[in-house]
N, C-alpha and C positions, 0 to 999 in steps of 0.2 A: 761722322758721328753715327752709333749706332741707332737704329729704329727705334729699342727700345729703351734707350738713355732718352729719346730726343719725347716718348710720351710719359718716361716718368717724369722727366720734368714740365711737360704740358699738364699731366696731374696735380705736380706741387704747386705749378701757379696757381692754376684755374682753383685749386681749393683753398690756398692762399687768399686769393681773391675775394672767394664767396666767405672767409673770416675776415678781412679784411673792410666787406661790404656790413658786416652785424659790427665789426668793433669801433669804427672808425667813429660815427656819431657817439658810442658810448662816452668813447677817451674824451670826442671835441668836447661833449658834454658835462663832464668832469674837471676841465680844462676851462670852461665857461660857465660857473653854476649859476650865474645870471640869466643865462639863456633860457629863454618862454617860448618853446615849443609853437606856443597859439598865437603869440605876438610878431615870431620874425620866422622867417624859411630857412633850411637846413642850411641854403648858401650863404647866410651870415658866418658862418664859422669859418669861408674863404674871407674874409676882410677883417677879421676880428687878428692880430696881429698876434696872440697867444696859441691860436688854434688856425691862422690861414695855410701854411707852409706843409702841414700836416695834412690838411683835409686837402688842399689842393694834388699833391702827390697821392694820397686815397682813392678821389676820382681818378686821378690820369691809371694808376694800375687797375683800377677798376673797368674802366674803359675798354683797356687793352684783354682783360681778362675774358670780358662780357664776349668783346667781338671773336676771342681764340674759341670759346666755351662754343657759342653760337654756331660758328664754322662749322666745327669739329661734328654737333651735331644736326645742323643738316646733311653735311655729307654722308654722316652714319646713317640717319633715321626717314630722309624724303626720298623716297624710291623712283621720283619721277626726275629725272634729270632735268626735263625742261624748266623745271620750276626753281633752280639751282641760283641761275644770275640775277632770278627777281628775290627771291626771298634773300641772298647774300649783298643784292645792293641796299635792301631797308637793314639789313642788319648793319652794314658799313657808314652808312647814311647818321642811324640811331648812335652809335659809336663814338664815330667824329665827334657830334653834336655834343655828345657827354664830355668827349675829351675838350671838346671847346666852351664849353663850360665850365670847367676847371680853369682855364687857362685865362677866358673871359672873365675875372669876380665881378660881384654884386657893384663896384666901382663904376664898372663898364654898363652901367643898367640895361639900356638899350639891348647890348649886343649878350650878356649872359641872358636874358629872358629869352630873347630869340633863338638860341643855343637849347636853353633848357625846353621851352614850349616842342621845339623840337623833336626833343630828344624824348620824352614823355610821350609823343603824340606818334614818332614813330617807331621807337620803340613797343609801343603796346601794339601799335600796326603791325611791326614784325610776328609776336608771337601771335597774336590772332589767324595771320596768312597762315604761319605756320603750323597752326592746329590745322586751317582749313584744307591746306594740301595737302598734311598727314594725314587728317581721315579720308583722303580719297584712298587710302590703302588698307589703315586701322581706325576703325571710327572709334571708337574707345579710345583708345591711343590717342587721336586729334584730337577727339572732345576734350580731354584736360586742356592745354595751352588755349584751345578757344573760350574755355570755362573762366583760363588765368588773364587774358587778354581783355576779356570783358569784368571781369570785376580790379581789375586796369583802368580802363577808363570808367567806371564806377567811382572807385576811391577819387578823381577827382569832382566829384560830387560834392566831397567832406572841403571842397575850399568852402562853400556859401554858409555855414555855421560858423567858420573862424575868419577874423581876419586876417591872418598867416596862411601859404599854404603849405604849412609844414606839416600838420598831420597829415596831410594827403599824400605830401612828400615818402612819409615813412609807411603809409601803408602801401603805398607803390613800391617804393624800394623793398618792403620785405616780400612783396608779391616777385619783383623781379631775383630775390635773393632764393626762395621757395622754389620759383621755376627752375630756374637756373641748377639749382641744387638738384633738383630731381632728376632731372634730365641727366647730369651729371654720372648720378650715382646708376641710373639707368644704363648708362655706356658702361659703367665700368665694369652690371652687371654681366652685359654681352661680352666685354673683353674676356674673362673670365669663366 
């Protein structure tokens, strides 16, 4: 297949995906208008039998998306090689855990929490390093994802007012939806 068949369609996912990350809670949400934000967490909508099958496959391509997206630009944007297998194993690491978290529902209590704690925890690990080894080249440049990373584990601050932690859930996911997204369109500036 050719080169450039094989990143148009690393583009249609990956932007696929980052719509897929904004619409997926809208639909579950419309799908469940019982659903209290402040009463239950996003991963209710895997157990909920009108919206599980749906948001479950949401995550899994989301997962898949995160980790293509993430790849893609360390190798473009971290100038140090050496820092290549650490920052791609927290990204693989983060990934998994989402995708098994999907796959784990609210059912399995135990083992989705462990999955998600995870997946939150090193996930925002990921972009945090990864601002910090990108400013060893661009500090401007690294200062955002360190900026995005930290108000990452800020949003989860917002569990202690609610008893859900679903608002925390969504300000995290649009933080990982914002980064993600930038970064994105930042490649496609360089391709270009």
């Amino acid at each position: 297949m050719d080169s450039t068949i094989i990143k148009l369609i690393r583009r249609i996912y990956i932007s696929s995906c980052i719509a897929i990350g904004v619409i997926s809670p809208i639909v579950c949400y419309f799908l469940l208008p019982e659903f209290n934000i402040k009463q239950h967490p996003l991963s209710y909508f895997g157990i909920v039998e009108r919206t599980s099958l749906f948001w479950q496959i949401s995550l899994i391509l989301i997962s898949i998306g995160l980790y293509i997206n993430g790849n893609r630009r360390i190798d473009e944007l971290i100038k140090r090689k050496k820092y290549h297998i650490l920052i791609k194993t927290l990204l693989f690491i983060a990934c998994g855990c989402l995708f098994l978290t999907a796959i784990f529902t609210l059912e399995y209590n135990y083992w989705h929490h462990l999955f998600a704690i995870l997946f939150f925890l090193v996930y925002n690990f990921f972009v945090f390093i990864f601002g910090l080894i990108r400013s060893l080249t661009y500090v401007r440049r690294g200062l955002f994802s360190v900026l995005i990373g930290c108000s990452m584990l800020l949003s989860s601050i917002l569990i202690l007012p609610f008893p859900s932690y679903g608002i925390a859930e969504i300000i995290f996911g649009t933080l990982v939806i914002f980064w993600n997204t930038i970064l994105f369109i930042k490649s496609l500036k360089l391709m270009s």
